[in-house]
N, C-alpha and C positions, 0 to 999 in steps of 0.2 A: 500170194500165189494165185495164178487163175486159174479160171475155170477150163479146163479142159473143153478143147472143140468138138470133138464126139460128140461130148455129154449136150452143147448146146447154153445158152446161158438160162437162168435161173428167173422163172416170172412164177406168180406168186398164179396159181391158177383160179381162186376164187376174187382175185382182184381181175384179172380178165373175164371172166362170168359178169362182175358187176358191172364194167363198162360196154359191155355186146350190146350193140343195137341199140346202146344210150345218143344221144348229142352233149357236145361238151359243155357247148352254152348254157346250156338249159338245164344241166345237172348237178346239184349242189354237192359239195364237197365229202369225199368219201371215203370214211373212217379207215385206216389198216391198221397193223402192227408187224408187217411185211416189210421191217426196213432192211431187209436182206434183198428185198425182191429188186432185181434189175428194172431199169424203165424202157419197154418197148416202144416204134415209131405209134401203138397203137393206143398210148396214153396224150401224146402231146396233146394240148390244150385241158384236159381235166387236172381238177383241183383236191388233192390227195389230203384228207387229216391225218400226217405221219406221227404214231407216239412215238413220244422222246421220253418216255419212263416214268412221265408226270400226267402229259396235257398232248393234244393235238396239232400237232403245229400246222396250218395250212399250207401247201406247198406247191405249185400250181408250175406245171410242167408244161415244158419249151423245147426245142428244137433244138436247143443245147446239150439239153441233159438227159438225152438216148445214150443208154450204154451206163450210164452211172447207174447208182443203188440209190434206193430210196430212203436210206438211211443216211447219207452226204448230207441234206439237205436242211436236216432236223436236230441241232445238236443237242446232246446229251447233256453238258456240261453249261453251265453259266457261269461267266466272267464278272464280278463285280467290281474289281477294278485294283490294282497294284496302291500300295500304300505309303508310307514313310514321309520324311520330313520334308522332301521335294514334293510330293503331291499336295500336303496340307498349303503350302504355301503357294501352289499354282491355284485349288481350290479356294483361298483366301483371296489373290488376287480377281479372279472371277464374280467370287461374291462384290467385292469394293466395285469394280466397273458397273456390275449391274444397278446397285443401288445409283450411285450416280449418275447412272441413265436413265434411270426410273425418276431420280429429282429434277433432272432439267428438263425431260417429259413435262415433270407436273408444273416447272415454271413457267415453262413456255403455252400451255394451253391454259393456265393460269392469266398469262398477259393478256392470252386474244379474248377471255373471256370481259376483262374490264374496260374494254375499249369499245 
């Protein structure tokens, strides 16, 4: 559901305090926990440390992502990856390629060394 227009949209007001009168360039990344807070045109270019319930994620704001929250950006969730007997077998055949790339690597810089 949105936000009602009356009401205007939602900026986190001590995250706009921090950015007054700063430069983007020159301002190192700046901690919130405001990932409800909307991104105004008055963020683009600074670099946000959004938490994600852990850690900081740096999130560094574009001309895109006016109007979104600053909680999009930062997910919550880690994906480690789907498992079963199709995967062990595509991660088998990865590991097999690589060594073999890694061995005719070492034959080929092997030959130019003896010549």
């Amino acid at each position: 559901m949105t936000r009602s227009l009356k009401k205007g949209p939602y900026v986190d007001a001590k995250l706009l305090r921090k950015i007054a009168g700063k430069d983007a360039l020159k301002t190192p990344s700046i901690k919130t926990w405001a990932r409800a807070s909307q991104i105004p045109p008055e963020m683009v270019g600074f670099t946000f440390g959004v938490h994600n319930g852990k850690a900081h994620i740096d999130v560094l704001v574009t001309e895109d992502m006016v109007g979104h929250r600053l909680g999009e950006f930062s997910s919550t969730r880690k994906f480690v990856r789907h498992g079963g007997k199709m995967q062990k077998e595509i991660d088998q055949k990865k590991r097999e390629s690589e060594i073999t790339a890694a061995k005719s690597a070492k034959a080929s810089t092997g030959d130019t060394k003896k010549k």
